[in-house]
C-alpha positions as CSV (number, residue, x, y, z in Angstrom):
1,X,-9.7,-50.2,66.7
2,X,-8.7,-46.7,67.3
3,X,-5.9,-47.3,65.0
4,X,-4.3,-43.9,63.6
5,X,-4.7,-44.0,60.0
6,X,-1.0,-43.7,58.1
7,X,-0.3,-40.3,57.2
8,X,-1.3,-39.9,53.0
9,X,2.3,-38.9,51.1
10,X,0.9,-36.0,48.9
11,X,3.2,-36.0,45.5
12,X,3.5,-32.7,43.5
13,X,5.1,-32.8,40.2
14,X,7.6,-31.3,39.6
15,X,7.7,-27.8,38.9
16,X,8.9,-26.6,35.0
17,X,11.6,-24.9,34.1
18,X,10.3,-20.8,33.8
19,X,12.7,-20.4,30.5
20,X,11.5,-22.9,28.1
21,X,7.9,-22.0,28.3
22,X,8.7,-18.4,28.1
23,X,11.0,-19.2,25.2
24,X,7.3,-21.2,23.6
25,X,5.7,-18.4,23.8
26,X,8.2,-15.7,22.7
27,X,8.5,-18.2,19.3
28,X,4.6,-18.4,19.0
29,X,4.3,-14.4,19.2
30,X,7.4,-14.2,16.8
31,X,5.1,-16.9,14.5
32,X,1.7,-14.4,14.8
33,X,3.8,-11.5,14.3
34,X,5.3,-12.9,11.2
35,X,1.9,-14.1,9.7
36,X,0.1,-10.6,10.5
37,X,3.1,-8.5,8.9
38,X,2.0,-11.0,6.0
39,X,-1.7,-10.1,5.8
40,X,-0.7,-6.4,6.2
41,X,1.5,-6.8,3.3
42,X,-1.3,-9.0,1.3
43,X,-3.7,-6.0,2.0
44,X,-1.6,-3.4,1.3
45,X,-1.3,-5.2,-2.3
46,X,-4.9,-5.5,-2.8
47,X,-5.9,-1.9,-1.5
48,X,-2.3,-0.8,-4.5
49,X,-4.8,-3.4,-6.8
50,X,-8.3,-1.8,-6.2
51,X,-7.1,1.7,-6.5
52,X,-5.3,1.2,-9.4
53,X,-8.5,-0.8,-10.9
54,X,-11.3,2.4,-9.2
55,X,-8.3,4.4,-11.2
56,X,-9.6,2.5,-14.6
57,X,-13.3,2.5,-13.7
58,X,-13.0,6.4,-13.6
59,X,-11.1,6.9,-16.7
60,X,-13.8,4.2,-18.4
61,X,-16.6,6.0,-17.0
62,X,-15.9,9.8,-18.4
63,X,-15.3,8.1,-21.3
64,X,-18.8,6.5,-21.5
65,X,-20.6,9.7,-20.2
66,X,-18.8,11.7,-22.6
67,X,-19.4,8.9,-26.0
68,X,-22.9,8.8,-24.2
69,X,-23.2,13.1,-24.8
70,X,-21.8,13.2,-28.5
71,X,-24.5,10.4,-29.7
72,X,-27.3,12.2,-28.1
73,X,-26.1,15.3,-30.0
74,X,-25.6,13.0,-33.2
75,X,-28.9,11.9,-32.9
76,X,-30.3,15.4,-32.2
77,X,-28.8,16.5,-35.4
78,X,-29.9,13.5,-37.4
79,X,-33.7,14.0,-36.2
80,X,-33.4,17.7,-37.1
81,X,-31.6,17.1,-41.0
82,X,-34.4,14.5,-41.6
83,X,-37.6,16.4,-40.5
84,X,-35.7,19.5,-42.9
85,X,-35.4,17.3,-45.7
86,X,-37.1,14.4,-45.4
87,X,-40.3,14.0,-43.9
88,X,-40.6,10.7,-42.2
89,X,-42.2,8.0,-44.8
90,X,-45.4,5.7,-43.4
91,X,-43.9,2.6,-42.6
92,X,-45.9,-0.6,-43.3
């Protein structure tokens, strides 16, 4: 009963080739490379898009501030001809 038991055979696969999995991975980093230079380029749009737009806002907003100025002086010199003139009527 002291039988020796056989001897397992261990199998290893076989081992890969180093140059096509280095040649997967150079063509994935080539394919994240590619789609970041995209966004870059996207952003680089959009930044061109928003300046060009805060560019707008600022020529819009002196504009306001300054239409904003000549009414209050408008109005200033319409409340000063009308109390000269003509005394505010009672409204009913």
């Amino acid at each position: 009963m002291n039988a020796e038991k056989p001897m397992k055979i261990l199998n290893f696969p076989a081992s890969r080739p180093r140059r096509p999995r280095v040649a997967e991975h150079l063509a994935s980093v080539k394919t994240l490379l590619s789609e970041c230079l995209e966004r870059q380029s996207a952003l680089r749009e959009d930044g061109r898009r928003l300046q060009a737009s805060l560019a707008r806002l600022t020529v819009l907003t002196r504009d306001m501030v300054s239409r904003t100025a000549r009414l209050r002086r408008t109005l200033g010199r319409l409340r000063d001809c009308r109390g000269r003139d003509n005394p505010p009527t009672a409204r009913v």
